[in-house]
TORLOVEX-308899 format. One line per 3 residues: number of its first residue (from 1); their letters; for each residue x, y, z of N, C-alpha, C, O. Coordinates in steps of 0.2 Angstrom, whole numbers, plus 5000, padded with zeros to 4 digits. Example, Ala and Ser with C-alpha at 12.3 -4.5 7.8 and 13.67 -1.06 7.14 Angstrom:
2
1> AS> 5066,4972,5039,5062,4978,5039,5066,4984,5039,5071,4983,5042; 5064,4989,5035,5068,4995,5036,5064,5000,5039,5067,5006,5040
REM end
This chain:
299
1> XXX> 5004,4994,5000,5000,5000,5000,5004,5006,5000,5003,5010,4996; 5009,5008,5004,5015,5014,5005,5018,5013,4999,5018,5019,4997; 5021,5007,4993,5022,5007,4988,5018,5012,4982,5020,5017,4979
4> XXX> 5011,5008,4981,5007,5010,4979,5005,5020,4979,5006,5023,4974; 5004,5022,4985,5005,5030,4988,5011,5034,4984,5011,5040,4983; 5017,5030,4984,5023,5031,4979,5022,5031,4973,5024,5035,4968
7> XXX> 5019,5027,4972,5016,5029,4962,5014,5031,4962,5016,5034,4957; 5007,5034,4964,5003,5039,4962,5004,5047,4962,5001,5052,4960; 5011,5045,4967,5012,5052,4969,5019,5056,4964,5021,5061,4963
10> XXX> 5019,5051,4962,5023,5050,4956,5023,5050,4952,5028,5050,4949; 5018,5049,4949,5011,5048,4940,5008,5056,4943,5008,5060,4939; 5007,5058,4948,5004,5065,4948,5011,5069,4946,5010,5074,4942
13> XXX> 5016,5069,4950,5021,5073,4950,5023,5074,4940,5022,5080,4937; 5025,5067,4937,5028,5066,4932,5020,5068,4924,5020,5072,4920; 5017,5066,4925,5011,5067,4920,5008,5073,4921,5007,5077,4916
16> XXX> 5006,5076,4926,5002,5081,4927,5006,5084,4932,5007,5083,4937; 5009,5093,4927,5013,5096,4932,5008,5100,4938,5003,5103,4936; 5010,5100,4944,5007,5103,4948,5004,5110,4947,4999,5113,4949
19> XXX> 5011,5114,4942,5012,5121,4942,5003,5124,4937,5000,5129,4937; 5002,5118,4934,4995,5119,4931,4991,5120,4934,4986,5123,4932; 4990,5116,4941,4985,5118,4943,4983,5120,4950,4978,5119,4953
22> XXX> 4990,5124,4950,4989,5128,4958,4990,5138,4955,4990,5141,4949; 4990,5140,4961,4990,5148,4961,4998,5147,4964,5000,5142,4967; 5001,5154,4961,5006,5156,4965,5009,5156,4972,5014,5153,4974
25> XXX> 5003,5160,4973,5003,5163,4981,5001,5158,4986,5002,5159,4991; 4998,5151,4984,4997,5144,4986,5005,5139,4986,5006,5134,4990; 5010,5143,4982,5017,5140,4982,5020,5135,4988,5024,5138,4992
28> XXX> 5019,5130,4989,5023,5128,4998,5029,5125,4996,5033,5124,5001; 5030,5122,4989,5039,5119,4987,5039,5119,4979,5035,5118,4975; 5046,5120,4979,5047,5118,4972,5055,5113,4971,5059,5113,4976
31> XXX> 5055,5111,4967,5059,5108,4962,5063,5108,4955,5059,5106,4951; 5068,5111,4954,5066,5110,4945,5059,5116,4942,5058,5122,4943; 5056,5111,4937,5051,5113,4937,5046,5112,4939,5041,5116,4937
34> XXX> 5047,5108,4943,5042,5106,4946,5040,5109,4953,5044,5109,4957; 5032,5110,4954,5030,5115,4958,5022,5110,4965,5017,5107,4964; 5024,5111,4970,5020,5109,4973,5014,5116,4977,5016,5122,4977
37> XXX> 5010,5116,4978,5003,5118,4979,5000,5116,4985,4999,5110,4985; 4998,5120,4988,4993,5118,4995,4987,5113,4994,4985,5108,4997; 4984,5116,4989,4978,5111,4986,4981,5104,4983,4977,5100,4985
40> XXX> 4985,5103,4981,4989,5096,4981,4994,5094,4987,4997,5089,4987; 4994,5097,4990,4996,5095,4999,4991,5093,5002,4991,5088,5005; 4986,5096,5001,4980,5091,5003,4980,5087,5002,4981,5082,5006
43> XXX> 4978,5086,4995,4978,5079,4992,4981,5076,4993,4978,5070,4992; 4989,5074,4995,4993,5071,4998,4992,5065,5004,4993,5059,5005; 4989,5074,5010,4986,5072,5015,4981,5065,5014,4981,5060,5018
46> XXX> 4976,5067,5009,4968,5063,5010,4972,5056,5008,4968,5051,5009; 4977,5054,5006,4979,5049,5005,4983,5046,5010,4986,5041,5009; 4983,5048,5014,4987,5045,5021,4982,5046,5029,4983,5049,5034
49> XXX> 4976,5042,5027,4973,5039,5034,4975,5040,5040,4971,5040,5045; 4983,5040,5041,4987,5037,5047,4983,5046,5050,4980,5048,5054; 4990,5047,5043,4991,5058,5046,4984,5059,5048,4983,5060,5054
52> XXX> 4979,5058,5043,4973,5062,5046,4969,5059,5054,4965,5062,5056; 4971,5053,5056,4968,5051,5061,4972,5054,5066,4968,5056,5071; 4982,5056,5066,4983,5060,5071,4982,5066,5071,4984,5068,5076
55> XXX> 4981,5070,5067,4978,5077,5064,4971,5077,5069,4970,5082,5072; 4968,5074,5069,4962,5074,5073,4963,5073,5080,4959,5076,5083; 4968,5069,5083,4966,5068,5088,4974,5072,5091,4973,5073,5097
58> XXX> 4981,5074,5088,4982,5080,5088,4985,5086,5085,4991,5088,5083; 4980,5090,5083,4982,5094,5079,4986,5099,5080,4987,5104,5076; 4988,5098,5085,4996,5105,5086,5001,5101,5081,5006,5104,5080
61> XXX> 5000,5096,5079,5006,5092,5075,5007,5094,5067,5010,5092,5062; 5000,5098,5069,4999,5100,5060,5005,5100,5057,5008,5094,5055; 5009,5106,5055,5016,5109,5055,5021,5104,5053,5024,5104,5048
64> XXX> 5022,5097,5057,5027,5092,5057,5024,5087,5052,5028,5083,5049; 5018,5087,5051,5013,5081,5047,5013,5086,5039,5014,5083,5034; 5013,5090,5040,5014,5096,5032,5022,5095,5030,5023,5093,5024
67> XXX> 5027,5097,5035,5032,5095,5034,5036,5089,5030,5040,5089,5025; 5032,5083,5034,5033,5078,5033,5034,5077,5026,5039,5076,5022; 5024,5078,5025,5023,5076,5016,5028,5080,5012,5030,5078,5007
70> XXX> 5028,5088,5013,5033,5090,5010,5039,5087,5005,5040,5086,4999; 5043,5086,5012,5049,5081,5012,5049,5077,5008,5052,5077,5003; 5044,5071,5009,5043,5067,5004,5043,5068,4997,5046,5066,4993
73> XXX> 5037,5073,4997,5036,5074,4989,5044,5080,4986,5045,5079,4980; 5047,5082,4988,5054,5084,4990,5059,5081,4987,5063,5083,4983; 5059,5074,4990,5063,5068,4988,5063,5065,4984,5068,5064,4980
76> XXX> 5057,5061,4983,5054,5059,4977,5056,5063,4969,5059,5060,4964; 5052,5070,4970,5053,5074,4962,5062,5074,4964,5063,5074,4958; 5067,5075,4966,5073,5073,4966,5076,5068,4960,5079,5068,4955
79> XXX> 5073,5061,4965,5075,5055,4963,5072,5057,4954,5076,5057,4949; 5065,5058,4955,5063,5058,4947,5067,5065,4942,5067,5065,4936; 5069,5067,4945,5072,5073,4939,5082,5068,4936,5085,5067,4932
82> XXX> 5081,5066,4942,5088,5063,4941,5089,5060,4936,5093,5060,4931; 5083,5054,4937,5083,5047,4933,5080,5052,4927,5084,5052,4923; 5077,5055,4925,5075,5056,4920,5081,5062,4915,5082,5061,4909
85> XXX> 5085,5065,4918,5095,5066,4918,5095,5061,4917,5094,5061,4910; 5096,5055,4920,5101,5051,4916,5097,5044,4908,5099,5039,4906; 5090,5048,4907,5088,5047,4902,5084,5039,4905,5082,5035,4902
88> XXX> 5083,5039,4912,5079,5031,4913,5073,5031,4908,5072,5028,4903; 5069,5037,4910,5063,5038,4907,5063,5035,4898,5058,5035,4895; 5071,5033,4893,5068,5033,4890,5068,5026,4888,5067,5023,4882
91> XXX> 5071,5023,4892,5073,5016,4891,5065,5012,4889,5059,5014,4891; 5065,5006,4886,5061,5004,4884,5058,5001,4889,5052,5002,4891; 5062,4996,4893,5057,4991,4898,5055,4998,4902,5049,4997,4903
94> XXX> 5057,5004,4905,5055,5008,4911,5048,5012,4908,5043,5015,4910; 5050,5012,4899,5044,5016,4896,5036,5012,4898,5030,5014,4900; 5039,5005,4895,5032,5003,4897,5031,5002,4904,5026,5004,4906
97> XXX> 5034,4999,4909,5028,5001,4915,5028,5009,4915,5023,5011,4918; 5031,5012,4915,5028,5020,4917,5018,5020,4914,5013,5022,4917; 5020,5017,4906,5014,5017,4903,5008,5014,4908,5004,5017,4911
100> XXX> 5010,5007,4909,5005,5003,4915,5002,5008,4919,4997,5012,4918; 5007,5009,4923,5006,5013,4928,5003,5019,4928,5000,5021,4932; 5004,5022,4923,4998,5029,4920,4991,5026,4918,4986,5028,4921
103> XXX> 4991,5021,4915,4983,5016,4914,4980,5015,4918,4974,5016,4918; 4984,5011,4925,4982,5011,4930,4980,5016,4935,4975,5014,4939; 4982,5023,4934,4981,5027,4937,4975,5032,4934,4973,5035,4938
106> XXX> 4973,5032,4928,4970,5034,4924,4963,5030,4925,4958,5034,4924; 4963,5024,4927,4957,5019,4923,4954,5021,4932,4947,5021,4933; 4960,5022,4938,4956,5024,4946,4953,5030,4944,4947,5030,4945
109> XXX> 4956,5034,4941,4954,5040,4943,4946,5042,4941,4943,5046,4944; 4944,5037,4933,4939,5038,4928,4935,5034,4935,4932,5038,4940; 4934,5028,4936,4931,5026,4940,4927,5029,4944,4921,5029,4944
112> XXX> 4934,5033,4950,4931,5038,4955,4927,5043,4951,4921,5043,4953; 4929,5047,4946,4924,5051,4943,4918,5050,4941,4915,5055,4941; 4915,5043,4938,4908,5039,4937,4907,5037,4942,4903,5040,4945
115> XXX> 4909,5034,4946,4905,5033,4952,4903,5038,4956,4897,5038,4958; 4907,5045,4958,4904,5050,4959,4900,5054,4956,4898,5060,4959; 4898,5051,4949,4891,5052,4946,4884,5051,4950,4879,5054,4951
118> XXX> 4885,5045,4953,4879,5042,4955,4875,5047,4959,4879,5052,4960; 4869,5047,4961,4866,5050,4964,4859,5046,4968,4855,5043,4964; 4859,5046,4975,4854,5040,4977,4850,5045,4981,4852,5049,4985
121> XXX> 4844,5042,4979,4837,5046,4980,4834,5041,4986,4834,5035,4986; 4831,5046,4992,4828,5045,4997,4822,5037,4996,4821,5034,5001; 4818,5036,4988,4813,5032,4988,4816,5027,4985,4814,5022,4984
124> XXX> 4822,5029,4983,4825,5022,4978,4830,5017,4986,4831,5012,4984; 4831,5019,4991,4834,5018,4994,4827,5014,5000,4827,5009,5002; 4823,5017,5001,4816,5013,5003,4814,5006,4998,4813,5000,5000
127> XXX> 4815,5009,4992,4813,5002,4988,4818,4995,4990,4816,4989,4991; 4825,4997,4990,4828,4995,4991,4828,4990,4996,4830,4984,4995; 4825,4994,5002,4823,4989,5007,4821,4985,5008,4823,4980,5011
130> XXX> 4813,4987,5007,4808,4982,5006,4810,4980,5002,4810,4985,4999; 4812,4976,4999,4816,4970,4992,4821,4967,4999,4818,4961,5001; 4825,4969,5001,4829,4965,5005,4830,4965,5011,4835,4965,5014
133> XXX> 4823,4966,5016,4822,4967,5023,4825,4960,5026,4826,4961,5032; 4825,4955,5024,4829,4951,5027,4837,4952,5028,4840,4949,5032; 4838,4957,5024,4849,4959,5028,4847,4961,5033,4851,4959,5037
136> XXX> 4842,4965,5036,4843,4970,5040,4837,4967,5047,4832,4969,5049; 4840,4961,5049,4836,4959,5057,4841,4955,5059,4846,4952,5056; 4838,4955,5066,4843,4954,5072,4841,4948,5071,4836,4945,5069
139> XXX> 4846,4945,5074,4843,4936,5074,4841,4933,5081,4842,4935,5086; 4837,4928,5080,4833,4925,5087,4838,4925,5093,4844,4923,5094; 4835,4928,5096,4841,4927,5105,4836,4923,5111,4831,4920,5110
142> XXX> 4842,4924,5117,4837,4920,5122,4840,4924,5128,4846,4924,5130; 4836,4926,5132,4836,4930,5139,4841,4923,5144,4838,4918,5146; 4848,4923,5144,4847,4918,5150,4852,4922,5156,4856,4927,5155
145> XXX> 4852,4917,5163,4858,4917,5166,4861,4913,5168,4860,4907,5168; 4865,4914,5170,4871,4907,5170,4873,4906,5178,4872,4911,5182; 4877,4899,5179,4882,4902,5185,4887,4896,5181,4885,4890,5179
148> XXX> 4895,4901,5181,4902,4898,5178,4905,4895,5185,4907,4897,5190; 4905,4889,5182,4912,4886,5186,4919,4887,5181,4920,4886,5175; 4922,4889,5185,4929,4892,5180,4934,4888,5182,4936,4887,5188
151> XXX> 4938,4885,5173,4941,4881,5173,4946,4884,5170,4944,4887,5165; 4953,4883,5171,4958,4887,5169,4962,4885,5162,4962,4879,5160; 4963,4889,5159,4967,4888,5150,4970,4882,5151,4971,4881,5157
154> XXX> 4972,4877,5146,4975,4872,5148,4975,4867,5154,4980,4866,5156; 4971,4866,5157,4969,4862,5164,4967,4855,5159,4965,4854,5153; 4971,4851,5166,4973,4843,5164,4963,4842,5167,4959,4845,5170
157> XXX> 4965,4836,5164,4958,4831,5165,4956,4830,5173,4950,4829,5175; 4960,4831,5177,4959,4829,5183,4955,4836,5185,4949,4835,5185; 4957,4843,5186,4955,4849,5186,4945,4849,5181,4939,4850,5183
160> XXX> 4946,4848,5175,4941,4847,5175,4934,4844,5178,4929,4846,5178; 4937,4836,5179,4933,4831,5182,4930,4836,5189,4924,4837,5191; 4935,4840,5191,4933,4843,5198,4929,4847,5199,4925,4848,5204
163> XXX> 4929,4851,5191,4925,4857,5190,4918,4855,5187,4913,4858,5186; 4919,4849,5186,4910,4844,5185,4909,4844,5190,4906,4849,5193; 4911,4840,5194,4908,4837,5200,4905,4845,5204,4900,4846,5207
166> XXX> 4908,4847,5203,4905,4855,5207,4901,4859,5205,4899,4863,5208; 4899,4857,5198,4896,4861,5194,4888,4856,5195,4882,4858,5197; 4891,4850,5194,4883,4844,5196,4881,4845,5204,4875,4842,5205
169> XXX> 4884,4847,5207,4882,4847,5215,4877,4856,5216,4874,4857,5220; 4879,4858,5212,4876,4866,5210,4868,4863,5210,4863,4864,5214; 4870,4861,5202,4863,4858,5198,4859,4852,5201,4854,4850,5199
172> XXX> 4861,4850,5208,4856,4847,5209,4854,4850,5215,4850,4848,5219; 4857,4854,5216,4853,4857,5224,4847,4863,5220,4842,4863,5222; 4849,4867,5214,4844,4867,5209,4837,4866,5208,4831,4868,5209
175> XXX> 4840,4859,5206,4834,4853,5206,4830,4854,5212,4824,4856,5212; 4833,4853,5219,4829,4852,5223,4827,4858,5228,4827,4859,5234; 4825,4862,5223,4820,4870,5224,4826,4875,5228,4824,4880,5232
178> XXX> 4832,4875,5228,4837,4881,5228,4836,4888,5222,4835,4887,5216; 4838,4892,5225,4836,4897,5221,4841,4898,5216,4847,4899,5219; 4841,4899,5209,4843,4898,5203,4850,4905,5207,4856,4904,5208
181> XXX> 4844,4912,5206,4849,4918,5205,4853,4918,5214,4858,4922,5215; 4850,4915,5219,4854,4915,5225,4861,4909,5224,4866,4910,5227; 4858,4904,5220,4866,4900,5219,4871,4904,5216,4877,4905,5218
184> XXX> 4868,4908,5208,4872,4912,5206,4875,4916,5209,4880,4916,5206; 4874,4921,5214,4878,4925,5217,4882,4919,5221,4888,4921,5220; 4882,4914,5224,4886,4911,5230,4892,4908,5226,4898,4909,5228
187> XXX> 4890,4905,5220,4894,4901,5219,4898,4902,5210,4902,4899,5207; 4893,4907,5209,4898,4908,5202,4906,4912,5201,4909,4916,5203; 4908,4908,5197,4915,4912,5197,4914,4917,5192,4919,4921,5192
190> XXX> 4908,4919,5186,4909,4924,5184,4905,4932,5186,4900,4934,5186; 4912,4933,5188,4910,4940,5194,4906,4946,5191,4901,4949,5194; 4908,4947,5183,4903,4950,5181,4894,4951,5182,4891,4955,5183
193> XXX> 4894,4945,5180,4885,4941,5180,4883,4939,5188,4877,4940,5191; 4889,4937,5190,4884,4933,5198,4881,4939,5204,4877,4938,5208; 4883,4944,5202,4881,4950,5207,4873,4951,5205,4870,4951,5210
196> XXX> 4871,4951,5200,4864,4952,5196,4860,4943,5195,4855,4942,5192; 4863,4937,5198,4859,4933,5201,4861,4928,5193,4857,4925,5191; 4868,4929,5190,4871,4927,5185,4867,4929,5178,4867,4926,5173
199> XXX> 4864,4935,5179,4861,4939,5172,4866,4940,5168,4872,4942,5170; 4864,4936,5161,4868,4938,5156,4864,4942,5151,4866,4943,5145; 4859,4945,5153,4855,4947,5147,4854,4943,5140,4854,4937,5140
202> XXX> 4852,4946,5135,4851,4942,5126,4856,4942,5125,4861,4946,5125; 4856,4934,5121,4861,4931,5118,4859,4930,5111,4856,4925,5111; 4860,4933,5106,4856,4932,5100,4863,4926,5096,4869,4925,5097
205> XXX> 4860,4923,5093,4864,4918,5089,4869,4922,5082,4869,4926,5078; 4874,4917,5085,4881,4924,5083,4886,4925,5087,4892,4924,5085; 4884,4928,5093,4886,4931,5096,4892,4928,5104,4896,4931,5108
208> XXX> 4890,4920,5102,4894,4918,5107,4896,4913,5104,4894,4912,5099; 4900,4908,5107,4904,4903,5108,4900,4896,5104,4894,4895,5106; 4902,4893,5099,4896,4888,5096,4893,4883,5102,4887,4882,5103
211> XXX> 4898,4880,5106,4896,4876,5109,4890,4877,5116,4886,4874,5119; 4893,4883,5116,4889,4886,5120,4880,4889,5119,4876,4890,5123; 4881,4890,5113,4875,4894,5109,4871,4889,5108,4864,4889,5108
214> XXX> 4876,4882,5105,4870,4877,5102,4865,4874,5109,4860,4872,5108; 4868,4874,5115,4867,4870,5118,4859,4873,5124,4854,4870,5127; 4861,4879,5124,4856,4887,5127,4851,4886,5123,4845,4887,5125
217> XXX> 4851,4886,5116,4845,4887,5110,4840,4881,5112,4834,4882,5113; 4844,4877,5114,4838,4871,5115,4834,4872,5120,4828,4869,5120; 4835,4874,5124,4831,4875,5131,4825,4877,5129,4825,4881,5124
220> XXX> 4819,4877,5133,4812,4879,5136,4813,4886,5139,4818,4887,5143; 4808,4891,5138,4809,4894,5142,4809,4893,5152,4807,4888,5152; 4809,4895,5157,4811,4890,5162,4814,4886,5163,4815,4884,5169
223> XXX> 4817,4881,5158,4822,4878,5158,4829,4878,5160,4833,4882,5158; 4831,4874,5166,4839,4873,5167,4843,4869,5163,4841,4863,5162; 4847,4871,5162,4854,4865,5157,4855,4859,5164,4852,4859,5169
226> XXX> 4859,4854,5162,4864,4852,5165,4871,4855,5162,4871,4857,5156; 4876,4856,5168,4881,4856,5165,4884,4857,5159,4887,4851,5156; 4885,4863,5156,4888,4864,5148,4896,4865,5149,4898,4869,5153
229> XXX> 4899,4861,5145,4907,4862,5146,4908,4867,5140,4904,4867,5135; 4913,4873,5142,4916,4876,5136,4921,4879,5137,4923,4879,5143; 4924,4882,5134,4932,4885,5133,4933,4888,5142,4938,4886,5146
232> XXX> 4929,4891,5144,4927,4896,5152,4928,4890,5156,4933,4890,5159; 4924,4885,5157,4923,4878,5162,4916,4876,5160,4914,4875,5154; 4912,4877,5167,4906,4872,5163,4900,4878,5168,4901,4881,5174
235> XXX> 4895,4878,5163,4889,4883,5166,4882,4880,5166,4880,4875,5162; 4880,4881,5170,4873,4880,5171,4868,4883,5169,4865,4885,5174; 4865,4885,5164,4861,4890,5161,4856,4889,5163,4854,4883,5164
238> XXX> 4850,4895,5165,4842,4894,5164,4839,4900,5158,4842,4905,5158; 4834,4898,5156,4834,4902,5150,4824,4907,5154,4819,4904,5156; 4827,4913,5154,4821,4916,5155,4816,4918,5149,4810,4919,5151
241> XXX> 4817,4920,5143,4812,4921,5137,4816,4920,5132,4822,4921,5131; 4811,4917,5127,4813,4919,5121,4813,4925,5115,4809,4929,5117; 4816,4926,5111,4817,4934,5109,4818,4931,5100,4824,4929,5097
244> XXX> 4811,4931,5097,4813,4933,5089,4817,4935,5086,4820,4940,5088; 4817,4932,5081,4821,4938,5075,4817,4943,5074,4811,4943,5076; 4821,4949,5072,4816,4958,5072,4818,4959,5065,4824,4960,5063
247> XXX> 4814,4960,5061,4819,4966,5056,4819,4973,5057,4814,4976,5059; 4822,4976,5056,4821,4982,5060,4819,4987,5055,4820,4985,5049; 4817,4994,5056,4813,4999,5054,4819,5001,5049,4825,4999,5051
250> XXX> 4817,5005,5044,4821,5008,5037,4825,5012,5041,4831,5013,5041; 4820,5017,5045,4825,5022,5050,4832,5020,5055,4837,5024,5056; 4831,5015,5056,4834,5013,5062,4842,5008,5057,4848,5007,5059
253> XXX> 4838,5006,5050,4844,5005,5048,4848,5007,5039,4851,5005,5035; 4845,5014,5042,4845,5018,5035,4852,5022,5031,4852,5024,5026; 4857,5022,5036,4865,5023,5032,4867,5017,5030,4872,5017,5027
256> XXX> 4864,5010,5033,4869,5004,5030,4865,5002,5023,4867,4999,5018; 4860,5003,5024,4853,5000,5018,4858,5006,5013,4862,5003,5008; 4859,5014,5014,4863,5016,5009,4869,5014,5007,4872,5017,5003
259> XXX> 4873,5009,5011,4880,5007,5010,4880,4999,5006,4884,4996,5003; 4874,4998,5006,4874,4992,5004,4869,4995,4996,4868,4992,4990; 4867,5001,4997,4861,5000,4990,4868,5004,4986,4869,5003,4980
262> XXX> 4871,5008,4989,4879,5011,4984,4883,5009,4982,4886,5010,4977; 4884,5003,4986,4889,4997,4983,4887,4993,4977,4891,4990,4973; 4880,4992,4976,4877,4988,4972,4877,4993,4967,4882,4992,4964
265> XXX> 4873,4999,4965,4873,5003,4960,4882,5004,4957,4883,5004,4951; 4887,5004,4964,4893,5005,4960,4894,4997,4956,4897,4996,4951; 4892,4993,4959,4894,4988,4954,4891,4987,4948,4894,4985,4943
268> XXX> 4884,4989,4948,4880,4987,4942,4885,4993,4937,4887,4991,4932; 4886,4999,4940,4891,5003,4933,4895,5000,4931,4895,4999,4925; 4898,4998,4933,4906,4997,4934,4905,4991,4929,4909,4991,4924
271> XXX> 4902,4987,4929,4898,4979,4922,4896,4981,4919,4898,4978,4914; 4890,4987,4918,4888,4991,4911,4895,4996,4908,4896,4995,4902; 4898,4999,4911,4905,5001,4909,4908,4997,4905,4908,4997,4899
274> XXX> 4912,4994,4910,4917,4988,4904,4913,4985,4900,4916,4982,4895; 4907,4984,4900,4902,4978,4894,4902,4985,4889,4905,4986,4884; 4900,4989,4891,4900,4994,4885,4906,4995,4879,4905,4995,4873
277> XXX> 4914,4998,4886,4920,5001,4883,4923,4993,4878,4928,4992,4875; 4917,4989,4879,4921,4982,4876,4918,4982,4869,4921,4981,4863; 4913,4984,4870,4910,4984,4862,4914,4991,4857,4914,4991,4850
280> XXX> 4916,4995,4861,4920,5000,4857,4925,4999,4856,4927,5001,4850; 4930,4995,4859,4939,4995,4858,4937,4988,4857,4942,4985,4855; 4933,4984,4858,4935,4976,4854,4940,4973,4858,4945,4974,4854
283> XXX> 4941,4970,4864,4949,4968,4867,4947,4961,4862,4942,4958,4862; 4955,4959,4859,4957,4953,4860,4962,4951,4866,4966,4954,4869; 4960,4944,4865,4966,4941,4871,4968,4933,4867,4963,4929,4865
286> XXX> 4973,4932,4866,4977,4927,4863,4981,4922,4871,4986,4922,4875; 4975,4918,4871,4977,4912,4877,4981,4909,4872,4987,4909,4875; 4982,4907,4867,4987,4902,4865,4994,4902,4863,4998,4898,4861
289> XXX> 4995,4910,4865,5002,4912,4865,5003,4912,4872,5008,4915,4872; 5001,4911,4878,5001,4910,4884,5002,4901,4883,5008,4900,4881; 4999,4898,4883,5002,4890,4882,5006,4889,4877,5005,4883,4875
292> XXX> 5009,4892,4874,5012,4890,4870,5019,4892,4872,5024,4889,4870; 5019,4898,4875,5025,4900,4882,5025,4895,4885,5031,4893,4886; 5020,4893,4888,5022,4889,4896,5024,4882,4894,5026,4879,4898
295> XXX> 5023,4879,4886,5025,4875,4884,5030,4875,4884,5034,4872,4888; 5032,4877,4879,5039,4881,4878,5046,4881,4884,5051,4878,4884; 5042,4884,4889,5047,4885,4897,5050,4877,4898,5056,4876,4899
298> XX> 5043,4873,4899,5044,4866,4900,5047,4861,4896,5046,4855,4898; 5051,4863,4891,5052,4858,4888,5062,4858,4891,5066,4854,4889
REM end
């Protein structure tokens, strides 16, 4: 990716002189003839996520983050005036990927500028939902609470057997009319939940451990487990309600429905595009000079 940042910043520098498209009085470096511009020091910036994230959180560093990219681009138009001195620029293997690399850079930039054709409308984005209100719902959960016998990372067979037997001795005093959330507080080891009588609130499917998940789903509401072993030790679940799938309201999930109806619309361009730019420019592609290479290699 840092490579990548170097070519582009490099296809900008080399194809497109800066001096075209800055003001004077905007000047913050030069080179040769080449000319750097605050409006493309931004642009620098918007390519470097890291800078803009400590820019936000401290922006007394502005100054040294400006510097910075300066320097780079500084160094860079150096290295390039040089090698273009000593004629790399006109050598043939360097001409062609310079070429790639302009096509490549050319083929993002058209992109970004079709896609930021698009324009998406409040009712087309409703439509959109009802069509696929099934992405957007929570999946079935279950109200339970627990009490954890906690068995530690790597614990030999003997340490678990112990932590059954304690865990079975819980569950049958349970059984015989002890109070679910008063055992929980006495005897759970997860300090979190046992204060609230081992409340763990909804657990929607997903969201937790499979063996653990599979095993809660099955219960009745009122329902005690025996003993479920898992990665923690072994738990004793009771399940208080059950809790449906929801789909939830257009409002409620109304910037992902636009993240997901913008992704689709950039796609459907993007296949109308190239099916079109195909019918104009005609690509051939000759697979048989490709195997006939690889033949070739192997012999």
């Amino acid at each position: 990716m840092k490579k990548l940042k170097l070519i582009v910043l490099f296809l900008v520098t080399l194809f497109f002189p800066l001096s075209l498209l800055g003001e004077e009085n905007n000047l913050v470096a030069e080179v040769g003839t080449y000319k750097l511009f605050q409006e493309e020091l931004n642009f620098l910036l918007e390519e470097e996520p890291q800078l803009r994230q400590i820019l936000k959180t401290k922006p007394e560093l502005k100054d040294e983050v400006y510097k910075s990219l300066i320097e780079r681009w500084v160094n860079i138009t150096l290295l390039s005036l040089q090698a273009q001195k000593e004629g790399l620029d006109k050598e043939p293997q360097i001409q062609k990927r310079l070429d790639e690399l302009k096509k490549m850079f050319l083929a993002e930039e058209y992109l970004k500028h079709k896609i930021g054709e698009i324009r998406i409308e409040e009712k087309s984005l409703k439509e959109y939902y009802e069509k696929n209100k099934n992405k957007y719902k929570t999946p079935e959960g279950v109200k339970v609470k627990h009490i954890l016998v906690y068995v530690p990372e790597k614990a030999d067979n003997a340490t678990f057997q112990k932590a059954l037997s304690k865990a079975n001795q819980i569950y049958s005093k349970i059984l015989k009319g002890a109070n679910f959330e008063e055992m929980a507080k006495v005897y759970s080891d997860d300090t979190a939940s046992k204060v609230k009588g081992g409340d763990l609130g909804i657990i929607r499917k997903g969201e937790t451990i499979p063996e653990f998940e599979r095993e809660i789903f099955k219960l009745k509401v009122g329902e005690i487990s025996k003993p479920i072993r898992s990665p923690y030790g072994y738990h004793i679940v009771k399940v208080e309600k059950k809790v449906p799938a929801e789909i939830l309201s257009f409002d409620k999930v109304k910037n992902l429905v636009e993240e997901d109806y913008r992704r689709e619309q950039e796609k459907i361009l993007v296949e109308n595009l190239i099916k079109e730019l195909r019918q104009i420019y005609q690509p051939k592609i000759y697979l048989e000079t490709i195997k006939k290479e690889t033949s070739d290699g192997a012999k």
